[in-house]
mmCIF file as gemmi writes it, N, C-alpha and C atoms, coordinates in Angstrom:
data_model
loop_
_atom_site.group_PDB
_atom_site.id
_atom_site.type_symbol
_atom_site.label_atom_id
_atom_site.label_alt_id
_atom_site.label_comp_id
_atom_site.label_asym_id
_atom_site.label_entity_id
_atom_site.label_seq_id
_atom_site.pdbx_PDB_ins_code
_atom_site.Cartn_x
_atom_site.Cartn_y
_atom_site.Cartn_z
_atom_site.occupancy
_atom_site.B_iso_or_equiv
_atom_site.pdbx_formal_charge
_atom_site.auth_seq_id
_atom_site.auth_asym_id
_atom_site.pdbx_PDB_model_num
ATOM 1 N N . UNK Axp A 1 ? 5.531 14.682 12.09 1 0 ? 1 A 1
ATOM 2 C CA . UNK Axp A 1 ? 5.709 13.464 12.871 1 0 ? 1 A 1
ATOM 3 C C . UNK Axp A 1 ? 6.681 12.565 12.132 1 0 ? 1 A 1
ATOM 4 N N . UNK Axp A 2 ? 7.294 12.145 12.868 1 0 ? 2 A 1
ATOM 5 C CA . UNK Axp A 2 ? 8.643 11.126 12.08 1 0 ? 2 A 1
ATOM 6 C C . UNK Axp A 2 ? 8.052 9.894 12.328 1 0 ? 2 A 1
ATOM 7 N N . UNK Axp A 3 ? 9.32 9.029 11.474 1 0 ? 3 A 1
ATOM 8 C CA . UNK Axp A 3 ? 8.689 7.741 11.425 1 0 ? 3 A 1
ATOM 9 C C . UNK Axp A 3 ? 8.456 6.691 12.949 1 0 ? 3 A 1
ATOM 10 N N . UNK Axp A 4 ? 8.901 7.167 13.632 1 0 ? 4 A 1
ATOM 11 C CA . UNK Axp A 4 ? 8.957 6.474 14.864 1 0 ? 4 A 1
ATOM 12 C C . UNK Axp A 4 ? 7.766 6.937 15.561 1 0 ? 4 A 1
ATOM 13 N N . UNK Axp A 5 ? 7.132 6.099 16.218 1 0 ? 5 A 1
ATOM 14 C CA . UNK Axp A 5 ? 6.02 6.117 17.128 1 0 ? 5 A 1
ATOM 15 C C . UNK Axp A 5 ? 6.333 6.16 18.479 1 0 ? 5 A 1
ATOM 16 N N . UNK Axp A 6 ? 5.935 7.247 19.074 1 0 ? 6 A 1
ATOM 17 C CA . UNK Axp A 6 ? 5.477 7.253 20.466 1 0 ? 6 A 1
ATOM 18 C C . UNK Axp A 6 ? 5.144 5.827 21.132 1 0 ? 6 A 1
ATOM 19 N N . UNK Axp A 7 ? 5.426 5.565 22.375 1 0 ? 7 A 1
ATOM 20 C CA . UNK Axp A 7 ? 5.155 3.855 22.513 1 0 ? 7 A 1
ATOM 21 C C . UNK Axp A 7 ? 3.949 4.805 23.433 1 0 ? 7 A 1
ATOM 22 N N . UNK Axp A 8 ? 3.221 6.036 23.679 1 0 ? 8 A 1
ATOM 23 C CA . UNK Axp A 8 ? 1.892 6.336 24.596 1 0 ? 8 A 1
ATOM 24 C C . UNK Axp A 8 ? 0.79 6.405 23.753 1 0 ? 8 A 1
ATOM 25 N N . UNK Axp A 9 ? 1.397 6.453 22.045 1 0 ? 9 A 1
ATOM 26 C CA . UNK Axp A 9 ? 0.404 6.382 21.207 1 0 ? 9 A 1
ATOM 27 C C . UNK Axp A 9 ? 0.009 5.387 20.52 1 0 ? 9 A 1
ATOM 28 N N . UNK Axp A 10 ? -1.074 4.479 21.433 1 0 ? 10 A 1
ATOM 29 C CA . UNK Axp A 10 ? -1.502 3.219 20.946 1 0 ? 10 A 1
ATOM 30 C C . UNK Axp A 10 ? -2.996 3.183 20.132 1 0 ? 10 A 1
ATOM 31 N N . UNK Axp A 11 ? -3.624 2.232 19.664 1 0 ? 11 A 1
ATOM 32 C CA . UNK Axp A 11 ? -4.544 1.853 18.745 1 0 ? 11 A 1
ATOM 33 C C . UNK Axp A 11 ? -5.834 2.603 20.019 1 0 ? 11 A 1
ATOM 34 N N . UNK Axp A 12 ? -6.505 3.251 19.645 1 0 ? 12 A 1
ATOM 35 C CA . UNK Axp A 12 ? -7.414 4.015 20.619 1 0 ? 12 A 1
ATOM 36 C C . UNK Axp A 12 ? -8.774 2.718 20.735 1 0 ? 12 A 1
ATOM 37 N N . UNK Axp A 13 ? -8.805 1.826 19.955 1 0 ? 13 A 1
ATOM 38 C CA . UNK Axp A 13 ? -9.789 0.699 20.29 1 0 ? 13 A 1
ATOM 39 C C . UNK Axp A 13 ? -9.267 -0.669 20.923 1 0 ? 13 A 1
ATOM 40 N N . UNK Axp A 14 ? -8.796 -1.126 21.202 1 0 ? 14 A 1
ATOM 41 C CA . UNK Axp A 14 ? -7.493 -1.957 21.812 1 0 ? 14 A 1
ATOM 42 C C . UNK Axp A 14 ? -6.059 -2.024 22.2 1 0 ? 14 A 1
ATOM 43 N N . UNK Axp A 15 ? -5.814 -0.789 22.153 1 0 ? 15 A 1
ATOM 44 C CA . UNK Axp A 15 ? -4.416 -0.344 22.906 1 0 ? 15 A 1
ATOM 45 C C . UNK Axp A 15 ? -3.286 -1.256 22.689 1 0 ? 15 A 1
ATOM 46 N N . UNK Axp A 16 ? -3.223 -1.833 20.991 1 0 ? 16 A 1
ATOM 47 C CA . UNK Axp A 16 ? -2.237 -1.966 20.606 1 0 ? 16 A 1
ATOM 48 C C . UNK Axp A 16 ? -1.356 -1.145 20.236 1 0 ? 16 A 1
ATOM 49 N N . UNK Axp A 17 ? -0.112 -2.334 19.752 1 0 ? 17 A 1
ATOM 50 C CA . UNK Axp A 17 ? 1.199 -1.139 18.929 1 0 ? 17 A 1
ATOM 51 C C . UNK Axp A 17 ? 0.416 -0.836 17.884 1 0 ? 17 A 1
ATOM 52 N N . UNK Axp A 18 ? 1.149 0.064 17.322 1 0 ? 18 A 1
ATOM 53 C CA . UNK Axp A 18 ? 1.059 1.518 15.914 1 0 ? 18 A 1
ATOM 54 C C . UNK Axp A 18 ? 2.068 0.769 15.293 1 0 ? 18 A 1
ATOM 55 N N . UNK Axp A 19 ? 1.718 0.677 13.259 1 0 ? 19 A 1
ATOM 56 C CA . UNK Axp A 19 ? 3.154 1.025 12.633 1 0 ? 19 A 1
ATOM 57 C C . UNK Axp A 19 ? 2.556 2.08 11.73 1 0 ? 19 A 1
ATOM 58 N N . UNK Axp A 20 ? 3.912 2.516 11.54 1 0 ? 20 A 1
ATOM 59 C CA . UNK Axp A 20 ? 3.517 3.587 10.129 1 0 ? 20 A 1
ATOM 60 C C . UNK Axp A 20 ? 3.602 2.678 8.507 1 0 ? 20 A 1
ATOM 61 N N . UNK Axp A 21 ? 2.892 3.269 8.141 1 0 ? 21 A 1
ATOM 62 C CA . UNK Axp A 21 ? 2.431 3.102 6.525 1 0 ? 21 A 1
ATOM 63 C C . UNK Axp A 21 ? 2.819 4.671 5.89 1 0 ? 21 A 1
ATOM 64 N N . UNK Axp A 22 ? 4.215 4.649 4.816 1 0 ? 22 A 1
ATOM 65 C CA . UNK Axp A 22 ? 4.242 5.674 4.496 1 0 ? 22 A 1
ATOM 66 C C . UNK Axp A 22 ? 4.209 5.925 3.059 1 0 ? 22 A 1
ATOM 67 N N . UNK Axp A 23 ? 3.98 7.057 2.201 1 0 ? 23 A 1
ATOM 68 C CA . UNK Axp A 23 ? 3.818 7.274 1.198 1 0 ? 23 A 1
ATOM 69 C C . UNK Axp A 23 ? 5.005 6.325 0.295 1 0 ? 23 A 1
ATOM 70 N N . UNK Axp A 24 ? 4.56 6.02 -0.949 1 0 ? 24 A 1
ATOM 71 C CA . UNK Axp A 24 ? 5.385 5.541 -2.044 1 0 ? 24 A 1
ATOM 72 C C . UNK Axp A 24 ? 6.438 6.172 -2.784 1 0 ? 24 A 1
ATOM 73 N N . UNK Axp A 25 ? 5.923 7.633 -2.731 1 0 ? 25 A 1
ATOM 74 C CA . UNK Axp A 25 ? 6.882 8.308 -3.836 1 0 ? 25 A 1
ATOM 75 C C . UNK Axp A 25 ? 8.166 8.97 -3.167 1 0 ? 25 A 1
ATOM 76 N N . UNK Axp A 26 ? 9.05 8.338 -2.697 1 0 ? 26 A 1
ATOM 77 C CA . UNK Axp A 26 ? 10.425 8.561 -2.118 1 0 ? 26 A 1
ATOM 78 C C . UNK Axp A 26 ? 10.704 9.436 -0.945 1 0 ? 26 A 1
ATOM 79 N N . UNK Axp A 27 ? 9.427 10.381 -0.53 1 0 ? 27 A 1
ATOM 80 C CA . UNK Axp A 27 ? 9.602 11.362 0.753 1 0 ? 27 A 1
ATOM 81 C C . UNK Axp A 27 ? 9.674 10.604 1.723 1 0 ? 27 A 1
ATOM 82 N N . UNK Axp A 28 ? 8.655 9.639 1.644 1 0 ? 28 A 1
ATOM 83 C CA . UNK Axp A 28 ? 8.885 8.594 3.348 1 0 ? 28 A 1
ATOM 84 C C . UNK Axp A 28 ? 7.965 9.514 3.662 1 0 ? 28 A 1
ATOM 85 N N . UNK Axp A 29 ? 7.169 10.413 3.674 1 0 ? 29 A 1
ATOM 86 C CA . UNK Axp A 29 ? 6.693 10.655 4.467 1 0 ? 29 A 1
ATOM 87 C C . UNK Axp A 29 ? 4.932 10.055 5.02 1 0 ? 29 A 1
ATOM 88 N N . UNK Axp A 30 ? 4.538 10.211 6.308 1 0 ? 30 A 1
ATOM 89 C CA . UNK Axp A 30 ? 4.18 9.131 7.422 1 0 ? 30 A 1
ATOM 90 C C . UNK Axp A 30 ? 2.475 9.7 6.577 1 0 ? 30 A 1
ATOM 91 N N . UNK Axp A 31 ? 1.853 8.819 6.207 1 0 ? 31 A 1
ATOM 92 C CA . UNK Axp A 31 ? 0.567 8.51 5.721 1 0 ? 31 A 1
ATOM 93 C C . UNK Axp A 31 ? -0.407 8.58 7.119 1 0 ? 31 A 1
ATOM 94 N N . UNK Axp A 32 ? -0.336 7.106 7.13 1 0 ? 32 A 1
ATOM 95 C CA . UNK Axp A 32 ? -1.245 5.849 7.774 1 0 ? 32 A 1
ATOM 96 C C . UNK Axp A 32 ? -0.558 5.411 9.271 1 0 ? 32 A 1
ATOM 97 N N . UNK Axp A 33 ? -1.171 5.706 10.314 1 0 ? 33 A 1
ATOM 98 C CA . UNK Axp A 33 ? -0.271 4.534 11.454 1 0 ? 33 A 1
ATOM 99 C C . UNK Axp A 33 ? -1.603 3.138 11.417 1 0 ? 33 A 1
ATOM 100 N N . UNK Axp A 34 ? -1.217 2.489 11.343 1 0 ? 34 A 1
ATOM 101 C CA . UNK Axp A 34 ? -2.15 0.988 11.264 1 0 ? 34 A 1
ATOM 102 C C . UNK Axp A 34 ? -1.857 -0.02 12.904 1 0 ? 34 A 1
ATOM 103 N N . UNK Axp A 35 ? -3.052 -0.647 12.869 1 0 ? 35 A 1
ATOM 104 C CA . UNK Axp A 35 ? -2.869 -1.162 14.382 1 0 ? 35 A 1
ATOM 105 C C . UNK Axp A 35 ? -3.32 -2.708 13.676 1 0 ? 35 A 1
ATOM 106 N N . UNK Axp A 36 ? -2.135 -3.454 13.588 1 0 ? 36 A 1
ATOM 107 C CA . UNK Axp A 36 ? -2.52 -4.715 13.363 1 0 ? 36 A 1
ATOM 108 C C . UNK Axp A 36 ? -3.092 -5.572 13.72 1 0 ? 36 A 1
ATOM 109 N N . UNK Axp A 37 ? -3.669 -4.991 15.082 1 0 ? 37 A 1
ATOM 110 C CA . UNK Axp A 37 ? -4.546 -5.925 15.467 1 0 ? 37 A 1
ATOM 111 C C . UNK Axp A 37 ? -6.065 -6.093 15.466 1 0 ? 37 A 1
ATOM 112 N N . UNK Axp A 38 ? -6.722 -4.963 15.25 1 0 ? 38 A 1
ATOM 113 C CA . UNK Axp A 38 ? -7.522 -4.631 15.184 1 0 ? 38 A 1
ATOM 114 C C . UNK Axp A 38 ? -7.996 -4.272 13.646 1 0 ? 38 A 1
ATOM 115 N N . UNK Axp A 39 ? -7.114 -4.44 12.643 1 0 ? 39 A 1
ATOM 116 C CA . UNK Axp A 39 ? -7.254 -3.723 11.201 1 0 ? 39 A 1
ATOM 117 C C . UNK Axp A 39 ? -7.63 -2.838 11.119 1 0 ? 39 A 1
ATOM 118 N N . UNK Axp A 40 ? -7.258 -1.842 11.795 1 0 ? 40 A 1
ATOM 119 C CA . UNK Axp A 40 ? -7.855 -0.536 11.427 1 0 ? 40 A 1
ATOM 120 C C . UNK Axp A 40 ? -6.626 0.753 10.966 1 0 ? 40 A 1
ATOM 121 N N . UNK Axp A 41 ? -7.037 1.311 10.17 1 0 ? 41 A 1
ATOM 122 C CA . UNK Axp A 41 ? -5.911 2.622 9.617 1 0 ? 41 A 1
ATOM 123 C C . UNK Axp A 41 ? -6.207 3.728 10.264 1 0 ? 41 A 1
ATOM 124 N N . UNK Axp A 42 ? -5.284 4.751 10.573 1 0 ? 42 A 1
ATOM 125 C CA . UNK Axp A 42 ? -5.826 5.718 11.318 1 0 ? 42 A 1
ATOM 126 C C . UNK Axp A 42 ? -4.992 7.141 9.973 1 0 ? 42 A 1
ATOM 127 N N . UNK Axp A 43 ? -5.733 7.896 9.559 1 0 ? 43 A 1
ATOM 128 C CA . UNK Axp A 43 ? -4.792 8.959 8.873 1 0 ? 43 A 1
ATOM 129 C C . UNK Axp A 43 ? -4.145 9.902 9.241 1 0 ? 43 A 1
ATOM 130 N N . UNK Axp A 44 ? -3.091 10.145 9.045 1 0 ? 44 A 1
ATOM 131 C CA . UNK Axp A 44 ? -2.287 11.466 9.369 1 0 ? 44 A 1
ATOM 132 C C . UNK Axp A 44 ? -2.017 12.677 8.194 1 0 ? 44 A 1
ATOM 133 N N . UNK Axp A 45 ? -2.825 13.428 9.244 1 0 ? 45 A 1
ATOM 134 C CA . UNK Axp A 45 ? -3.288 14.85 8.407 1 0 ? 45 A 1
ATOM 135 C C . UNK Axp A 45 ? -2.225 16.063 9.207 1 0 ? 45 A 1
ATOM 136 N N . UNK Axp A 46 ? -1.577 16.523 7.95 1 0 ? 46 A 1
ATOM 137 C CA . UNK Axp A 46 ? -0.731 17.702 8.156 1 0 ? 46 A 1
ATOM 138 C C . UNK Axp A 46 ? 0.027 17.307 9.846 1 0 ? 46 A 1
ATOM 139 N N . UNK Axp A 47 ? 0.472 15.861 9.571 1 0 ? 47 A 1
ATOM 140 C CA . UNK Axp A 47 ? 1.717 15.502 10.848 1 0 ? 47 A 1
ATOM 141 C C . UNK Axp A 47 ? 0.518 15.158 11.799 1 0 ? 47 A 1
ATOM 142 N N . UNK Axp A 48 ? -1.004 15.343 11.848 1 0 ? 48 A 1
ATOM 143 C CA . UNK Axp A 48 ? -1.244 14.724 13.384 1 0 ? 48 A 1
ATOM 144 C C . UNK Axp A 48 ? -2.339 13.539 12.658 1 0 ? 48 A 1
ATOM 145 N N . UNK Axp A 49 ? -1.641 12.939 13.633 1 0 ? 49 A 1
ATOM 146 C CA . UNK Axp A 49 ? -2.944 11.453 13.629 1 0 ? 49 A 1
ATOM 147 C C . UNK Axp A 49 ? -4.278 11.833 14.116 1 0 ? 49 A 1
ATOM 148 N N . UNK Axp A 50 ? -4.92 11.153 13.185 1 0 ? 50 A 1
ATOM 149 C CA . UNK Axp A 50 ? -6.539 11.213 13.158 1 0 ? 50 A 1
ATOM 150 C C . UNK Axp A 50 ? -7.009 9.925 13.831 1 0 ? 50 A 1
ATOM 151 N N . UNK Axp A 51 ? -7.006 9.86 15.507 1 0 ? 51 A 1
ATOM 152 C CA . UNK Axp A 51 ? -7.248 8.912 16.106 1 0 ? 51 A 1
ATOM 153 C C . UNK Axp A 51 ? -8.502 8.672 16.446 1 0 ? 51 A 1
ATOM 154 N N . UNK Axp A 52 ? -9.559 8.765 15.686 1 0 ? 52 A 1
ATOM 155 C CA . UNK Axp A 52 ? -10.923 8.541 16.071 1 0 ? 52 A 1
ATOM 156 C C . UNK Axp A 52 ? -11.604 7.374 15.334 1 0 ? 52 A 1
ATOM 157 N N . UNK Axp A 53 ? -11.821 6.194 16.242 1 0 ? 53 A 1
ATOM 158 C CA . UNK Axp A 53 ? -12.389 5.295 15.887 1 0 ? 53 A 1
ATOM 159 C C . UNK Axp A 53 ? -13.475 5.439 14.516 1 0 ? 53 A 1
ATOM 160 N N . UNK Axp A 54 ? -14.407 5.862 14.745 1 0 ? 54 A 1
ATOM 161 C CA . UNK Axp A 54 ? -15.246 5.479 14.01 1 0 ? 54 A 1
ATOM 162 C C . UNK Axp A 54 ? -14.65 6.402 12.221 1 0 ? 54 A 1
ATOM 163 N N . UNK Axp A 55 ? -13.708 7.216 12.3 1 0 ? 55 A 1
ATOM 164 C CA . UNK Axp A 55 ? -13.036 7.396 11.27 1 0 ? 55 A 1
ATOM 165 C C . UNK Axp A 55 ? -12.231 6.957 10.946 1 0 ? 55 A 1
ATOM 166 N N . UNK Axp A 56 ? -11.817 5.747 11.353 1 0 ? 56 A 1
ATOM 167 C CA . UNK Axp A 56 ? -10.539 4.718 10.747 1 0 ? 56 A 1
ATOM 168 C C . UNK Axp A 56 ? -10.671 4.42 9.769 1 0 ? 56 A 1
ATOM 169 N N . UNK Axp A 57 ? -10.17 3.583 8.961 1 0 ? 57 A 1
ATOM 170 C CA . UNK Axp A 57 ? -10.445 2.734 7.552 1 0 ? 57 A 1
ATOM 171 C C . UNK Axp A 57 ? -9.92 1.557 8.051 1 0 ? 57 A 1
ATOM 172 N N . UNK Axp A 58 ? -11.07 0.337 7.804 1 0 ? 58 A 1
ATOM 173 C CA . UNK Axp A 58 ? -10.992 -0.589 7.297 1 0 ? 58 A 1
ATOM 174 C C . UNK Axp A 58 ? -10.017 -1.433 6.593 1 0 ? 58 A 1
ATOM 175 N N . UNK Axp A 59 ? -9 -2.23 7.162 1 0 ? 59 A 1
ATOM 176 C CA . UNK Axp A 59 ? -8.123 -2.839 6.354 1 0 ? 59 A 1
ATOM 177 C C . UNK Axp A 59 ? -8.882 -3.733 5.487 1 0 ? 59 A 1
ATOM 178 N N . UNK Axp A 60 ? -8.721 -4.289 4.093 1 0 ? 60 A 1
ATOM 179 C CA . UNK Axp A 60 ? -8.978 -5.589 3.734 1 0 ? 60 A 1
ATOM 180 C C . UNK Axp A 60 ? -8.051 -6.665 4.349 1 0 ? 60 A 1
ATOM 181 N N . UNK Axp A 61 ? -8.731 -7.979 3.91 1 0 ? 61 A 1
ATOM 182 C CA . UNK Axp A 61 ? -7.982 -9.223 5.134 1 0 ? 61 A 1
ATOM 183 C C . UNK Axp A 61 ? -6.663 -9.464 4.577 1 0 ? 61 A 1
ATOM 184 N N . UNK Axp A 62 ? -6.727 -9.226 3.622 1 0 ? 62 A 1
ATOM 185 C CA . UNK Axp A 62 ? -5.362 -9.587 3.016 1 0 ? 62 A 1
ATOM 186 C C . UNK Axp A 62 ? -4.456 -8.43 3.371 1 0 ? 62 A 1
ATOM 187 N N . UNK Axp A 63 ? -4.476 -7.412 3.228 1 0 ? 63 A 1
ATOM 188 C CA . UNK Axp A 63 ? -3.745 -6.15 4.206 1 0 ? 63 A 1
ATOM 189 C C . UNK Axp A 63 ? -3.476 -6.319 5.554 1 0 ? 63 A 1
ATOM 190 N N . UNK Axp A 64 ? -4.877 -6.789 6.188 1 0 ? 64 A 1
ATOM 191 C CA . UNK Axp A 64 ? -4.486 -6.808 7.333 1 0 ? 64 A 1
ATOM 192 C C . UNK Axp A 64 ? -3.569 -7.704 8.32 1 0 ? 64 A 1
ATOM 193 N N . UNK Axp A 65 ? -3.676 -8.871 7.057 1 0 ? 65 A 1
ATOM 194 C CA . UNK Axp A 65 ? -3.075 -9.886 7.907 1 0 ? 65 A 1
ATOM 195 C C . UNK Axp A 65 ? -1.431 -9.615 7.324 1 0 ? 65 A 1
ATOM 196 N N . UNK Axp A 66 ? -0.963 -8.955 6.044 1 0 ? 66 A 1
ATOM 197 C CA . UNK Axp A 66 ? 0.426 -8.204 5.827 1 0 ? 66 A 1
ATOM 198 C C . UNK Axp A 66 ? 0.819 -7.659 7.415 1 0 ? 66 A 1
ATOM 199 N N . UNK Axp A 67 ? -0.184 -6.898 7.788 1 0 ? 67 A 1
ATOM 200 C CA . UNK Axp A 67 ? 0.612 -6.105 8.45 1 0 ? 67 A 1
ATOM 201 C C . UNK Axp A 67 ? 0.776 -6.797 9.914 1 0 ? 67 A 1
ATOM 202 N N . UNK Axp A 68 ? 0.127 -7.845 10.692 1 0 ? 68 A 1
ATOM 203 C CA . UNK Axp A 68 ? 0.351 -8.864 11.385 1 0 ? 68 A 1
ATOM 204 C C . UNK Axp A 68 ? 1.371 -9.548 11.17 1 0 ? 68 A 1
ATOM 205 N N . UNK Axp A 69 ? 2.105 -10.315 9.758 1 0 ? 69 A 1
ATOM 206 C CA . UNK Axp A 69 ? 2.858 -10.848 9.352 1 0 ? 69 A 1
ATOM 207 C C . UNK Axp A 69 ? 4.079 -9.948 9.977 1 0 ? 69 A 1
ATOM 208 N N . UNK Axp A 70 ? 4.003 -8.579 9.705 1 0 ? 70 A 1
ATOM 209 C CA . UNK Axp A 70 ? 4.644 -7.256 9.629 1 0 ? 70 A 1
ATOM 210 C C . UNK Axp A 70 ? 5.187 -7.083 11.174 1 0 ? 70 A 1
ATOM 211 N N . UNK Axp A 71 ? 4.463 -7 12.103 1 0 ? 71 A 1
ATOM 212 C CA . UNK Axp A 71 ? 4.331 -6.908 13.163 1 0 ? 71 A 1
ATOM 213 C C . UNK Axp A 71 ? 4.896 -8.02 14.086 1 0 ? 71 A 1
ATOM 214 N N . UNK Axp A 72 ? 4.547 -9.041 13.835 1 0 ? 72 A 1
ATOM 215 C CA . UNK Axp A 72 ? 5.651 -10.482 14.193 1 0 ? 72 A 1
ATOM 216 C C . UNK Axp A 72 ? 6.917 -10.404 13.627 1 0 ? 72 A 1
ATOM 217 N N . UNK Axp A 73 ? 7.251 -10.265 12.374 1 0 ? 73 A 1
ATOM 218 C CA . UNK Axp A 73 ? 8.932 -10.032 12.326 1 0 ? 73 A 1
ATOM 219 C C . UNK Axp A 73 ? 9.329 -8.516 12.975 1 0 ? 73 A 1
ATOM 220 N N . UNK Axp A 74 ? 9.067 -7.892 12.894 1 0 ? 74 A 1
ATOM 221 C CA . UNK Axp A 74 ? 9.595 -6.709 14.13 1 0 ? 74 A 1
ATOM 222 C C . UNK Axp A 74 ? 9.594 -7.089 15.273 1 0 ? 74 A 1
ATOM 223 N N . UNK Axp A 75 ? 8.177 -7.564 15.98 1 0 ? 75 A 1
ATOM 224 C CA . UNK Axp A 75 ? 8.719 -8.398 17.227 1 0 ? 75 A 1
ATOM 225 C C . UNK Axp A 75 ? 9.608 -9.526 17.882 1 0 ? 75 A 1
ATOM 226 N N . UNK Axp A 76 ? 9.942 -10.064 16.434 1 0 ? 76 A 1
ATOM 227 C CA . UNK Axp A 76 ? 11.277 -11.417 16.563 1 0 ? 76 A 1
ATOM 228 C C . UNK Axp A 76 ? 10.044 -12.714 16.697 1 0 ? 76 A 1
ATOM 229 N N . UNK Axp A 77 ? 9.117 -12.832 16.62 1 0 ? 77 A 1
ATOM 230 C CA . UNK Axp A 77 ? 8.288 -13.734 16.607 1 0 ? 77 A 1
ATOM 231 C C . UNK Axp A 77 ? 8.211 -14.344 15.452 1 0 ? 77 A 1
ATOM 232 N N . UNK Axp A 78 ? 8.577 -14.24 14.54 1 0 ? 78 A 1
ATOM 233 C CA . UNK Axp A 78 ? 8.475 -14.613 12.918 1 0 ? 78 A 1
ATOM 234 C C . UNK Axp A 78 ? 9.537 -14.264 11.978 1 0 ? 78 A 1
ATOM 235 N N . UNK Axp A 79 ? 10.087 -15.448 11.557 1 0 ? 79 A 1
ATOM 236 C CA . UNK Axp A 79 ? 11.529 -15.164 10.58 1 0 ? 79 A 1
ATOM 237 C C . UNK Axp A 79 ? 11.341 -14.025 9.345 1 0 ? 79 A 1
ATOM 238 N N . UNK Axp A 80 ? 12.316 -13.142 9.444 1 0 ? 80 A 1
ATOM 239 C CA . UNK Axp A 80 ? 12.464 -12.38 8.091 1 0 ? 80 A 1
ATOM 240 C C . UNK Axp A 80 ? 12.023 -13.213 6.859 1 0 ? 80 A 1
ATOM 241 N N . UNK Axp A 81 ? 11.735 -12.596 5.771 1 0 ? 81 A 1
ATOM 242 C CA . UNK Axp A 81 ? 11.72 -13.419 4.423 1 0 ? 81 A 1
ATOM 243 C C . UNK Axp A 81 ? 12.929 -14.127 3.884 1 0 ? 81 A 1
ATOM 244 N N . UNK Axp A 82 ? 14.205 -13.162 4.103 1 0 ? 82 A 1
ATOM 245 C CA . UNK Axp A 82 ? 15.104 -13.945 3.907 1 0 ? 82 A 1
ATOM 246 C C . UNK Axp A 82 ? 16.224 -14.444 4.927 1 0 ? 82 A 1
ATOM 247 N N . UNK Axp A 83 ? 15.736 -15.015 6.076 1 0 ? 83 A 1
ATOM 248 C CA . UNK Axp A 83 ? 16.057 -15.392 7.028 1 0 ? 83 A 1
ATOM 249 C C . UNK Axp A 83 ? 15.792 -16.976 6.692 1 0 ? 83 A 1
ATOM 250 N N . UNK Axp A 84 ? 14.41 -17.486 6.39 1 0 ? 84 A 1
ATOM 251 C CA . UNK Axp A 84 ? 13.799 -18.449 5.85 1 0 ? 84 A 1
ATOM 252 C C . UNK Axp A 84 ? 15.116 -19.506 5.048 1 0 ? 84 A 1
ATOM 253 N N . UNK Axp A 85 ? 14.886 -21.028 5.421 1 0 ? 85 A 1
ATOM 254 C CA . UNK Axp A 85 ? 15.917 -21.356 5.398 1 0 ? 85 A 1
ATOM 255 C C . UNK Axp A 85 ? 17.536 -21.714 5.311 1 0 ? 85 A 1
ATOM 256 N N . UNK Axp A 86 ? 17.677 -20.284 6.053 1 0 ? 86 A 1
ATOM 257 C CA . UNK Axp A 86 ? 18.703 -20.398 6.438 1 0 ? 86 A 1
ATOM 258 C C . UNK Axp A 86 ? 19.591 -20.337 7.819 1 0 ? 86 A 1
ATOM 259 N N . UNK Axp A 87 ? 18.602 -21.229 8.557 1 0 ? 87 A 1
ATOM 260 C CA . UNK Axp A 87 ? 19.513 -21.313 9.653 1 0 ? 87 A 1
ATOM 261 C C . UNK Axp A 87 ? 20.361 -22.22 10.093 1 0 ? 87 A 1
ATOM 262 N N . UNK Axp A 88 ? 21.597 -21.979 10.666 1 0 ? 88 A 1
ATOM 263 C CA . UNK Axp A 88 ? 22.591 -22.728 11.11 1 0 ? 88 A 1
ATOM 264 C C . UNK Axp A 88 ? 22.602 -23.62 12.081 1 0 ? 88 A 1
């Protein structure tokens, strides 16, 4: 599965958007799709998402609300970090 999400594959408990969360060590490759709205992680095992509620993980609040933060600047709802005073 690449980094781009399906827009039919939404959060299976509130039918939000998906982002990916991907590994650290330089492959990029796709971990976690996370549904910011709901804080929940979903894992991706050998390329398929593990979309079953009650096997999600738990964001902490401070994660979760990253990835909300996360989710508003992709949507244009919230200035980049370094967008931040500098507008014309």
């Amino acid at each position: 599965m690449n980094q781009r999400i399906p827009e039919f594959l939404v959060c299976p408990c509130c039918r939000g958007r998906l982002l990916a969360r991907t590994t650290e060590e330089g492959s990029g490759a796709l971990e976690e799709l996370v549904c910011p709205a709901c804080g929940l992680g979903f894992a991706v095992l050998d390329h398929i998402p593990m979309m079953v509620p009650h096997d999600a993980r738990t964001l902490p609040e401070a994660e979760a609300e990253a990835w909300r933060l996360k989710a508003k600047r992709l949507s244009g709802a919230a200035p980049r970090p370094n967008d931040e005073g500098n507008s014309q």
